[in-house]
N, C-alpha and C positions, 0 to 999 in steps of 0.2 A: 379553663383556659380559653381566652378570647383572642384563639387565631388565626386569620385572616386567612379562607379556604377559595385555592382557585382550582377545579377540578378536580376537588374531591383530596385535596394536599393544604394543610396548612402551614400557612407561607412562612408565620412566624418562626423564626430558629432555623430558617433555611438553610443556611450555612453549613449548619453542622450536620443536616440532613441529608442534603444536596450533595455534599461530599464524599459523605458514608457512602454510598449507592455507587454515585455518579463516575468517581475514577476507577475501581475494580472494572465497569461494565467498560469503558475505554479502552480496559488493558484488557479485558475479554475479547475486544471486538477486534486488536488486531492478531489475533491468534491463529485464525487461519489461515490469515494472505503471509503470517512470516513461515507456520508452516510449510508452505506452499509452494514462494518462492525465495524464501533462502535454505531453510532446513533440507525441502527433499532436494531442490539442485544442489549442493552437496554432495547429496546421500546418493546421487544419482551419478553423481561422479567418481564417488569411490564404488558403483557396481560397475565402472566400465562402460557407462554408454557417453556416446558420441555429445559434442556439442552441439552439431545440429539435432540430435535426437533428443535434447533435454530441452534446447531452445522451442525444439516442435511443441514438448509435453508443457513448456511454461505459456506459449502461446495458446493453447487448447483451454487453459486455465483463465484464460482471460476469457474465455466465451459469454459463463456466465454473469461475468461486470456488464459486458456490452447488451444483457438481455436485462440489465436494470431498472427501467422504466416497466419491465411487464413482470419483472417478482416485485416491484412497487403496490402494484395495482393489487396484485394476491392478498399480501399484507394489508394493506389499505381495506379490503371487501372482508374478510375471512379473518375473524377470530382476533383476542388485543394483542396489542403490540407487545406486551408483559406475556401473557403466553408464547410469542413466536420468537420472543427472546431467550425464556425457558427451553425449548423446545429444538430452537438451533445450537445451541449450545450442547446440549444432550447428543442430538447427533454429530457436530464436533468431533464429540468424544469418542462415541461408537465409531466412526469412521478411520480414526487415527489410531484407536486400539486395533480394528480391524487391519488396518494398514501395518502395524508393528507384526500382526500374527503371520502377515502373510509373506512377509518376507521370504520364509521359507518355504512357500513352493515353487512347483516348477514354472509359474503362471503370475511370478509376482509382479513383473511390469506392467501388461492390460491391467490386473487390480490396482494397482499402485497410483498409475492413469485416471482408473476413471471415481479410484477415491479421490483424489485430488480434486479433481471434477467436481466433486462430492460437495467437498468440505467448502471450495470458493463456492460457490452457490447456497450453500450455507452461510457462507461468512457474511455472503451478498443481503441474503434474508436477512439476517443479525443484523447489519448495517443500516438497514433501511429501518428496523424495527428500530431499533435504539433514536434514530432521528427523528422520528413520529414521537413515541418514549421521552424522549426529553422536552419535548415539546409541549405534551401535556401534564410534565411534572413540574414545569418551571415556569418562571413568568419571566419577559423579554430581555430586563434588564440583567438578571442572571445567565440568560444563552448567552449575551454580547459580551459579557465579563469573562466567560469560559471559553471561551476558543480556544485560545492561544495555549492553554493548560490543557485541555481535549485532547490535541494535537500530542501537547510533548508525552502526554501520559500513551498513546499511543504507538508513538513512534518509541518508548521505553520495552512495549512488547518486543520490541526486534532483540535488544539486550536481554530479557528474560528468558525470549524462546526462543531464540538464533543462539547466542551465545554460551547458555547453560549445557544443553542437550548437544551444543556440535564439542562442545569442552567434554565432555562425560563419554560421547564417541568415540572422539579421537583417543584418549586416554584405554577406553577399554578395547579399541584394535590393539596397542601396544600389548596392553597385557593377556588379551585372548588370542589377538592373532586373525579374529574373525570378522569378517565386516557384518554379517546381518544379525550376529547376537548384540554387537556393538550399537546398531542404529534402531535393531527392536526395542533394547533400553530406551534411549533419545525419544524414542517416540514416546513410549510407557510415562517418563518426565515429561513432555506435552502433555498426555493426555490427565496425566494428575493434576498436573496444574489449572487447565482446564475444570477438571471434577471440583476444585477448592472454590474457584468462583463460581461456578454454579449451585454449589451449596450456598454459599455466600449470598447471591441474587435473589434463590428461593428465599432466603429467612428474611431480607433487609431491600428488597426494590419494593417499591411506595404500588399503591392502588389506585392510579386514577380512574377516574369515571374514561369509558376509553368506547365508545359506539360503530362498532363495525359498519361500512357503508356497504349493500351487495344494489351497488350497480348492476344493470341488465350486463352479460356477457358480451349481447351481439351489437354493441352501442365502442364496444373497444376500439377496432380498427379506423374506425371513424374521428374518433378522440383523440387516440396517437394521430393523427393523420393531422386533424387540425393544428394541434397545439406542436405540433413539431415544426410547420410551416408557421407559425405565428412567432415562434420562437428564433426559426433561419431568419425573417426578416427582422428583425427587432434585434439582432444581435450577432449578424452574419459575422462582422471583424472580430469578434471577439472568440467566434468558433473557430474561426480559421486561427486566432492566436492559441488557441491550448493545443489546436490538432501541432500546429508547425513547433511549438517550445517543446512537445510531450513528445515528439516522434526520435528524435539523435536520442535525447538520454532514457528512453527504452530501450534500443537498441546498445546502451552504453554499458547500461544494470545489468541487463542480462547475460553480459560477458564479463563483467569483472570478477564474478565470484569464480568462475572456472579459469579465469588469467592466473587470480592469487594461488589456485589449487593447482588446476596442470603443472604436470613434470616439468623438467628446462625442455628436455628431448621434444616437446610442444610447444614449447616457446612461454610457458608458464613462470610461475615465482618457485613453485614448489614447497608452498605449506601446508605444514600439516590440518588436522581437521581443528586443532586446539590453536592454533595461529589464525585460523579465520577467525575463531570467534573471538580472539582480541580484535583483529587490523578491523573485520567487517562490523563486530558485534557489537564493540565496547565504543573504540575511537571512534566509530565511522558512527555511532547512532548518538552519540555524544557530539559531535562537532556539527553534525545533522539538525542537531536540538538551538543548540549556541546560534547553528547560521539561519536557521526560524525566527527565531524570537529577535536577531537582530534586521533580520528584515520582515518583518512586522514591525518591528519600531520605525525602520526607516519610509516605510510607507505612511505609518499615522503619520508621520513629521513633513514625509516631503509632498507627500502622493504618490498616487502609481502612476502620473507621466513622466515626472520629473526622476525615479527611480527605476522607471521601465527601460531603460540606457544601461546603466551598470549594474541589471539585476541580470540582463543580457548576456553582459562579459563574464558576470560572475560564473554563471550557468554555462556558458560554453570553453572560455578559456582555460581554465585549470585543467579538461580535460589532457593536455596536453602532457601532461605530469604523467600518463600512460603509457605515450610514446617514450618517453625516458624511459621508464620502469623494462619497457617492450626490448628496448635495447642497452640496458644495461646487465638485463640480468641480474642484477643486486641478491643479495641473498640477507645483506642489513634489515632486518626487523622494525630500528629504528628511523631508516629512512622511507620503507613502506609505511610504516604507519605516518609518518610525517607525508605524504604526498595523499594517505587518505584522506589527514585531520583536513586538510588544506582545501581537498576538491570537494569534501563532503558540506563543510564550512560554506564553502560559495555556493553548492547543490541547495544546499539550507536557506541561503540570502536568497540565491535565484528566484528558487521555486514558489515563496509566496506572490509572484507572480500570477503564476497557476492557481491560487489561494484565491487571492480579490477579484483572478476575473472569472470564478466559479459562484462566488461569493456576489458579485456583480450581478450574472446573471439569474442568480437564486431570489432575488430583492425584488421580482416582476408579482405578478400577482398571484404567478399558477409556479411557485417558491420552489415547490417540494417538486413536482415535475420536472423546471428547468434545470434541478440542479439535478434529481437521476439522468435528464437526457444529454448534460454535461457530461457526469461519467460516463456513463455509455461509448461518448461519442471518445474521451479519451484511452478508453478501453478497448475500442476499435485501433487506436495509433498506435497504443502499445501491443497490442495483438499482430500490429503488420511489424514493427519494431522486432520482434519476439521471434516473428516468423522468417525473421530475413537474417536477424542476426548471426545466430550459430550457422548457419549455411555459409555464407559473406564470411566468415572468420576461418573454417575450417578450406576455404578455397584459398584465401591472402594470406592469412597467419595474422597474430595477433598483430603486430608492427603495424603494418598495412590498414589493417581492420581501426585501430585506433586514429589512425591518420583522419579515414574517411571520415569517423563520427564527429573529429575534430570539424572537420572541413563542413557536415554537415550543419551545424551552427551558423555558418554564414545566413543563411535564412533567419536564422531568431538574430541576427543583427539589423537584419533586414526590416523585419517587423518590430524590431525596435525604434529603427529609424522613422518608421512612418509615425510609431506612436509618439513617440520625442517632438517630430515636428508639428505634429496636430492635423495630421491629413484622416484622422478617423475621427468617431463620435469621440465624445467629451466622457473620460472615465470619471 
């Protein structure tokens, strides 16, 4: 066979090879973060703790994204990116299993916490692994074709492991009666599914030639330091755009899953665990996908100036669909899920926003940096998003609470306007 070997991968038949691997590890890689923050908030609300006590645990969760740039650097020095893919996935496993066991003690919150902790930090390593990973399995014309398929294969995890496992919960409280035999399961299904791709990975991810760099240690802070300020100048409006678009709809995510589940007596919907994972799991990651790929198209077509106006409105107005919800009370299934198809749909258009101007900044020379100190830096927004939310909600009440995040989008109109009229660099 005469075929054309780039790093140690021969290119010829890529297709069919590149695929085999490529989408499992996607659907691998968002396993933790849906863990994380849709499964355990959940499960955290059927043990009876507070919204700001869940808000606190999801904001803690965001630590390790914002420490990105320095489990980068780990990865990068230390060992192939195929082994730390290996390797985080395995502990995945162990930590979620462990997390299932411990349910029942009397100590299951700290463990619960700082498996959590755990597992994003893992996810983070996994994350960063797999981008290196792909990089040296592929050649360019192939990354630039997968995006858009990365993404939906990704955000398809929320449907497998949000909605499976809260479906199989809710069902067996009805029939047990118990909550932590019910979510010990849920977990046990994570952690299987997890096991199946890792078998999967081991037998069928490819071998590149993969050379570990061990940079001196004491050369770090100096590095970060530079290329962080090379980075704020070269791209300052463009930080300042993901922190201002990413900040309302942190604070938006992180309450709607406890809106849909709270009692009415808290001003909630009042569904059950097998109703979220239709409204949030099914519809909401499905209309999610639709409003992507439609704003993906509408970028390659118009651009991101000409789009950064009504990716704006798309992204802030629908929230309003909340306040209705907030004050109706509704208990129609059909009309919740109709106000999530709608705002998730526009969440979807919006947010490739967020998408090109990561993707923007990632196209400089020091690629794979700018785009960890992207996240990072968005990790930070949602982390303050996170930290303020469930406090803010539990003081006004949901009504109220939704108002403000409404209101807090006036700024990403804001910053739409400047980008609209061309008072920034040229995207």
């Amino acid at each position: 066979m005469n075929d054309k070997i780039i790093n140690g991968i021969p290119i010829a038949g890529w297709r069919k090879s590149n695929w085999l691997w490529s989408l499992p590890l996607y659907l691998a890689c968002g396993v933790p973060y849906v863990t994380v923050f849709f499964t355990a908030i959940v499960f955290f609300n059927r043990m009876g703790l507070s919204n700001s006590a869940i808000s606190f645990v999801s904001a803690l969760c965001f630590l390790p994204i914002a420490l990105r740039p320095l489990l980068e650097r780990v990865v990068v020095w230390y060992g192939t990116k195929r082994r730390w893919i290996i390797l985080t996935e395995l502990a995945v496993i162990v930590a979620v299993e462990i997390l299932a066991l411990a349910l029942y003690s009397r100590f299951w919150l700290p463990i619960s916490v700082f498996l959590l902790v755990a597992i994003v930090t893992a996810g983070e390593i996994h994350s960063v692994a797999i981008k290196y990973f792909y990089r040296l399995s592929t050649v360019r014309r192939q990354r630039r074709a997968s995006i858009i398929i990365r993404t939906v294969i990704c955000l398809m995890s929320i449907a497998v492991l949000f909605a499976l496992p809260a479906m199989v919960a809710g069902n067996l409280e009805v029939i047990n009666r118990t909550i932590q035999s019910s979510w010990t399961a849920a977990f046990h299904i994570v952690s299987a599914i997890m096991l199946v791709l890792l078998i999967f990975h081991i037998v069928f991810l490819p071998h590149p030639v993969d050379m570990p760099s061990h940079s001196a240690w004491k050369s770090l802070q100096f590095r970060l330091k530079a290329r962080i300020n090379l980075l704020a100048r070269q791209n300052n409006m463009l930080l300042v755009a993901l922190f201002v678009f990413i900040l309302p709809e942190s604070m938006f995510s992180r309450v709607v899953p406890l809106f849909l589940i709270d009692p009415g007596s808290n001003g909630g919907l009042s569904l059950s665990p097998q109703e979220i994972a239709l409204v949030l799991g099914t519809v909401g990651t499905f209309s999610l996908i639709i409003g992507i790929i439609l704003g993906a198209r509408a970028i390659r077509i118009q651009g991101l100036r000409r789009s950064f106006w009504p990716m704006a409105l798309a992204i802030t107005l629908p929230k309003a669909l909340y306040i209705y919800l907030s004050y109706s009370f509704t208990s129609s299934l059909w009309l919740i899920n109709s106000c999530m198809f709608v705002e998730q749909l526009c969440l979807g258009f919006g947010i490739m926003v967020y998408t090109t101007i990561v993707f923007e900044i990632s196209s400089s020379s020091r690629a794979m940096f700018s785009h960890s100190f992207a996240i990072s830096l968005i990790a930070f927004s949602i982390f303050l998003g996170s930290l303020i939310a469930g406090i803010l909600e539990e003081y006004i009440g949901y009504r109220q609470f939704f108002i403000i995040v409404t209101l807090l989008g006036l700024p990403v109109l804001a910053a739409a306007h400047v980008f609209y009229s061309g008072k920034t660099n040229r995207l």
